[in-house]
N, C-alpha and C positions, 0 to 999 in steps of 0.2 A: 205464269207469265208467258205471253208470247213471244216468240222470238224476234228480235230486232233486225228491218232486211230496210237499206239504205238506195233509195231509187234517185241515181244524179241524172239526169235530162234537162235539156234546156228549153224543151219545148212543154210549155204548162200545161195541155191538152192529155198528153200523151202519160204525162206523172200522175195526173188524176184518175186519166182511166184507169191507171195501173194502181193506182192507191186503192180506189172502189172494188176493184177484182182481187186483190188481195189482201184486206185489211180483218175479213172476220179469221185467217189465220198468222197473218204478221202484225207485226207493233212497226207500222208502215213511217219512215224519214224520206222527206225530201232534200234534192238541192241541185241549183241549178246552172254549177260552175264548180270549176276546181276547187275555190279556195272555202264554197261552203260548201262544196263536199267533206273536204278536211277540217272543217268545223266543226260541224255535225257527226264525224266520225272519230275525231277526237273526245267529243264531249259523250256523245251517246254508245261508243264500241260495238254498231251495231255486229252481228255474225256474219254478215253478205249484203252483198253490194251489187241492186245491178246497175251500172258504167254503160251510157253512149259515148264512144270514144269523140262524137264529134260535138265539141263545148268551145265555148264563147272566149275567147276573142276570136278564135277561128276555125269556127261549127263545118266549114265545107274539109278541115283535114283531120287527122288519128292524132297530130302530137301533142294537144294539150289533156285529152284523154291518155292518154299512153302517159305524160307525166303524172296526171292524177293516179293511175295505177300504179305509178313506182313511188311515191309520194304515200301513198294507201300503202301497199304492202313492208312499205320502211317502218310504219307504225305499229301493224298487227301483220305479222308474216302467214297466219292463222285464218286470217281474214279471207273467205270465200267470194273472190268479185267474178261477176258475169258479166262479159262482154256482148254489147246488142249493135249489130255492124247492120250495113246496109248490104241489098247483093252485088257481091262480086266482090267483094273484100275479102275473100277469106285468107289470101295473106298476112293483112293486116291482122286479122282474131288469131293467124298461126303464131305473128309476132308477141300478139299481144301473151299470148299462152304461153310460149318462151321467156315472159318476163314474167311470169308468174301467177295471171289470170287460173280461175276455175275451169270455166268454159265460156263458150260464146253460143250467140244464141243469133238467128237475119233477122230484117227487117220484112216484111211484117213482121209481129210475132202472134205464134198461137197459144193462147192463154192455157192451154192443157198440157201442149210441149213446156211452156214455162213453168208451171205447176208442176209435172214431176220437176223436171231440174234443178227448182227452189228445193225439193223437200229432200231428193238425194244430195243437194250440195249441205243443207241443214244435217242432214245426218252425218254424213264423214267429215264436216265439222266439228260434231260432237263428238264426235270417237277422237281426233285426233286431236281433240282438248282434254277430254280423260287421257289419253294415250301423255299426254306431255307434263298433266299433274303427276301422271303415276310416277313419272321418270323421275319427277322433283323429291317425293315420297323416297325411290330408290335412292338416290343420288345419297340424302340423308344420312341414309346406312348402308352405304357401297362396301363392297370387299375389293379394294381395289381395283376395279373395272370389270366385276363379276357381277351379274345380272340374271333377274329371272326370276320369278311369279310360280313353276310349278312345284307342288310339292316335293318333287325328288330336288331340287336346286334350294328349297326351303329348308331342308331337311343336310344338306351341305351347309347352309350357312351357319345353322344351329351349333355344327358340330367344331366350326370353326371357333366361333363365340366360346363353347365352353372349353376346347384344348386352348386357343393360345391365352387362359391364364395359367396354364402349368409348364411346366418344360418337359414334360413327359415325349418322346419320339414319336413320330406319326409318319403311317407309311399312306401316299397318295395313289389309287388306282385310278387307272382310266383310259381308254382310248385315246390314242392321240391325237392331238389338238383341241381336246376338252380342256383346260385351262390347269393343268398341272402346279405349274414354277406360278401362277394366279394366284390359286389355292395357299402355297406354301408363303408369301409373301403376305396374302392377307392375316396369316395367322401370326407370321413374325410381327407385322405393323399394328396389331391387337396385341401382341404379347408384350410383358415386362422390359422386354431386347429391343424393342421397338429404335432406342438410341443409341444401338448396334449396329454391328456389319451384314446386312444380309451376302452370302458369299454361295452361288452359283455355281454345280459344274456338270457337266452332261458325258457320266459315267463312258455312255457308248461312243464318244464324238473323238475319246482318248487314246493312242495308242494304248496297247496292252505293257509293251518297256518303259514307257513315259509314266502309266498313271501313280505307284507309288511316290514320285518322284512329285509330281503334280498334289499331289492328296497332305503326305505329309512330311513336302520339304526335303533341302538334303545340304551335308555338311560341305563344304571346300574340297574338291580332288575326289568325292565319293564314286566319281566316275568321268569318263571322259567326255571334258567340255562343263565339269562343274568346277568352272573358275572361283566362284563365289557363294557363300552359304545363302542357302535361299528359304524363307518361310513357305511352307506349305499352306492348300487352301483349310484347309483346319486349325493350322494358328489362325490364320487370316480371319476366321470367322468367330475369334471368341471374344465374348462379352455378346455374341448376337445368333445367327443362324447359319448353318452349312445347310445346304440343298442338294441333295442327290441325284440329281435324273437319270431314269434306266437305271435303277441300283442293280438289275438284272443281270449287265452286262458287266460285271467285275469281277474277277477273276479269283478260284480260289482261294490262291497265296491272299489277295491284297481283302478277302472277309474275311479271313483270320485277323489281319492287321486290325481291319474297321470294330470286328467283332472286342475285339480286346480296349481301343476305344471308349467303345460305347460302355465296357463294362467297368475301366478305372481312370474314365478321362485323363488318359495321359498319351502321350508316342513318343516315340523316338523317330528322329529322323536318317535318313539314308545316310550311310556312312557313318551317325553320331550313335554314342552309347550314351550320353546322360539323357534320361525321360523326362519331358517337359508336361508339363499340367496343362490343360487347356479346356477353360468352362464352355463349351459351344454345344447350342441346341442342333440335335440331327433330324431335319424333315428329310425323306425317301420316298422317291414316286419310283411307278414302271406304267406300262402297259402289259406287259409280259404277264403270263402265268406263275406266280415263284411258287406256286404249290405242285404245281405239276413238274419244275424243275426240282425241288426238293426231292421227289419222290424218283427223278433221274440220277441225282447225286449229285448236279450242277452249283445247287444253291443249298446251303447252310442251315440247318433247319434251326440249331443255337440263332441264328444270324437273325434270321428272319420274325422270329419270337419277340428280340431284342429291339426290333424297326417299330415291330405293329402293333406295339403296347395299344396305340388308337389307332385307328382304318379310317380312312374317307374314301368312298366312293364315288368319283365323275357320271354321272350319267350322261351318255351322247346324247348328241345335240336331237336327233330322231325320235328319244323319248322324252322331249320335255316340252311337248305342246306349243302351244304358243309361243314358248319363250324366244323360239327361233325371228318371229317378226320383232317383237321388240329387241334384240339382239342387232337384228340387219337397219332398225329406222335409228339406233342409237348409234352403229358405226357411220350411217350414211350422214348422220346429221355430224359427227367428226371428220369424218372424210371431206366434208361439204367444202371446210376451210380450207382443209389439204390444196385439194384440187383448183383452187379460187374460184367456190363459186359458192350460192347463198340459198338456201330454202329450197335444197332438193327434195324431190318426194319420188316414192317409187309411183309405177302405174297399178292400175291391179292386175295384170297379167304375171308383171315383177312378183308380184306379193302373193299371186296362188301359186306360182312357180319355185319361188324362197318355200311355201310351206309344204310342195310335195315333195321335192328335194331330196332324198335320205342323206344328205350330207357325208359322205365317208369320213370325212375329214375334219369336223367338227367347227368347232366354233373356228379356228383358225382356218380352215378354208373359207366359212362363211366373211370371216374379214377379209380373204383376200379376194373374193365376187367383189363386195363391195367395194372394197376401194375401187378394181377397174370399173365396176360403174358409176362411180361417179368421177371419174376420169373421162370415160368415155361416151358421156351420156350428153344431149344435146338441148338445151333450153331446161326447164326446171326436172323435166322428168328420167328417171333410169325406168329402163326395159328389162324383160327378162333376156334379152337380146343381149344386152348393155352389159349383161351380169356375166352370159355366155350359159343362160341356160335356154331351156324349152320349156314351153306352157306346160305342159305335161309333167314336168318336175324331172324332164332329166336332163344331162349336162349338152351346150353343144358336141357335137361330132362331125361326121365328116360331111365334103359339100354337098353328099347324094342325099343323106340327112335333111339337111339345111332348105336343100331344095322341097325335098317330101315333104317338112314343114309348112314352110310356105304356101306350096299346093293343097295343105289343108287347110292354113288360116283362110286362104283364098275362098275355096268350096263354102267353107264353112260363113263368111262374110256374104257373098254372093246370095246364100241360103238364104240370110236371114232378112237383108234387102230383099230381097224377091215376095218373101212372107210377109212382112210388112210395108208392101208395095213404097219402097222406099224410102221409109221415115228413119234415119240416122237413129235418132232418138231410140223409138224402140229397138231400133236390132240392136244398136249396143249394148239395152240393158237383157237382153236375150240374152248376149254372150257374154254378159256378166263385162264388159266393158265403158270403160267412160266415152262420150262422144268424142274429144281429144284425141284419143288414143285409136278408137275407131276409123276416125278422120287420117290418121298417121299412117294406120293399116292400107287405108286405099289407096294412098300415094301410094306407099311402100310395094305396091304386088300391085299398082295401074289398075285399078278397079275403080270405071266409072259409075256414078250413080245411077244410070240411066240400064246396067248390066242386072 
């Protein structure tokens, strides 16, 4: 089947020629007013749309086109529309593109400029129709907001699936901000405990005098300023899950305590002598080495045995392929609401910059780019600007940077104008950019067309 592309004009001449020019590779609609444009594209969902913003009842200005396109994308946010302005508008196609348009394309037009533009807006519409089935697919079978298509994140979930139906202890490795206390909660909310406490605590965050005291509990007068007996996070967590984070960082004295635990569910608390029973599953993360501490004498090698009856290992975000974009367009499309605002998309500079990136920081830095871009980001699109990165895939830095940068997008734009004696069109797709975003560039760094 060909794909369906929706041509609103109000002048009958100019929809024909465009019907004749492009119908042996579209399944070609007309219409010739706002209200049968949204007729027509209710009833037939074409994929794209090209839009004269100037429609009847008043063809000499942009606002009942510019409603038509808010009106269009209310329906299908998916929806590919191309804006066809006359010259000297390009404010108005910059507006229009801020509310959500594809691209824009002048008056004349050149029916070969249009042709590529039809087939590249056809394409990354299909990708980000797969791209939003797949999510649907994910979504299905989420691990609680854990995502991700490569085999190594495959290979995590598996493992998840088959321990939380046991209670068996599971120690979590992984660099930090790989989705640790994620991990640990999908498996509680899979497991039997599921209508338990899951109970949190970040071993390293604790004083070293506080943490028995914190872990499990303490009697009346056990020490100064214990007015009151208090539950520890290990009663607190039973009938459901205690969560370790940094199991690395605990002391000694208090893996004996844990150690004894794990091996007669029971403790006593500070200050008290009778031993309480307590049913609670123990998950344990680190990023830490504990083998390499084991072998210093730091960490408990009984202790450690005890933890990692099963192992899951994180893989960073650096080795899981792809997952990185799908990761960044699934926060951006939560963030989207955060921020008030509606059907962000990144540009593709964002997106080759998101995937050269080596992330130190993991999934949790990559959430926190995203959110400031789409805080900071202006009309529908984030930058890798937006993100605070560099094309390049590394992080902003300082202004001498910032500047270099620039002086290369410049050169590098400049070049490509010059080589195709001016055609937008082609230099953008040279540098692998949309004309949108190209158009942004020459504002941004004052580069006339005529340079």
């Amino acid at each position: 089947m060909k794909p369906k592309l929706l041509i609103v004009d109000d002048d009958d001449e100019i929809r024909t020629q465009m019907k004749w020019a492009l119908t042996a590779d579209y399944e070609v609609l007309q219409a010739s007013d706002r209200l049968s444009a949204l007729e027509q594209f209710g009833s037939a969902r074409p994929d794209a749309v090209l839009l004269d913003l100037g429609l009847p009842p008043s063809p000499g200005t942009p606002e009942e086109g510019l409603r038509a396109l808010s009106e269009l994308t209310a329906m299908d946010d998916l929806a590919k529309i191309i804006i066809i302005t006359g010259q000297g508008e390009k404010d108005i196609a910059m507006k229009a593109i801020g509310a959500g348009a594809y691209d824009f394309l002048g008056k004349p037009l050149e029916m070969d400029e249009l042709r590529l533009t039809l087939r590249r807006c056809f394409h990354v519409g299909r990708l980000e129709r797969e791209f939003r089935q797949m999510q649907h697919r994910l979504e299905a079978d989420s691990f609680e907001g854990l995502l991700g298509t490569s085999p190594a994140v495959q290979a995590v979930f598996s493992s998840i699936r088959k321990v939380a139906t046991t209670d068996a202890p599971v120690l979590i490795l992984g660099e930090s901000g790989t989705g640790k206390e994620m991990t640990a909660r999908a498996i509680h909310h899979r497991s039997g405990r599921r209508d338990g406490t899951f109970i949190a605590i970040n071993c390293g965050a604790i004083p070293e005098a506080l943490m028995e005291s914190e872990l499990f509990g303490h009697e009346k007068g056990a020490f100064t300023g214990a007015h009151a007996q208090r539950k520890g996070r290990v009663e607190s967590a039973a009938g459901g899950t205690l969560f370790l984070d940094e199991i690395g960082e605990i002391s000694p004295a208090l893996q004996v305590k844990l150690l004894r635990f794990l091996q007669e569910h029971c403790l006593e608390r500070v200050g008290g002598r009778q031993e309480i029973q307590v049913d609670a599953r123990v998950i344990a993360a680190t990023n830490a080495d504990l083998k390499k501490r084991m072998a210093e004498g730091t960490f408990r090698e009984d202790l450690y045995y005890r933890l990692a009856v099963v192992k899951i290992g994180l893989p960073p975000l650096r080795e899981r392929g792809d997952d990185v974009t799908l990761l960044a367009r699934s926060m951006l499309q939560q963030f989207s609401g955060e921020s008030g605002k509606s059907n962000l998309a990144f540009t593709s500079d964002a997106l080759r910059a998101i995937r050269l990136y080596p992330w130190p920081g993991n999934v949790r830095e990559l959430q926190n780019r995203v959110r400031r871009g789409a805080i900071m980001s202006t009309g529908k699109k984030v930058t890798a600007q937006d993100l605070e990165l560099d094309q390049d895939g590394t992080g902003t830095k300082a202004s001498s940077l910032k500047e270099a940068r620039e002086e290369l997008e410049k050169d590098m734009l400049q070049n490509a104008l010059r080589k195709h004696s001016g055609n937008i069109t082609a230099a953008a797709q040279e540098l692998g950019i949309s004309r949108p975003t190209f158009y942004e560039l020459m504002d941004k760094l004052n580069i006339q067309k005529a340079d």
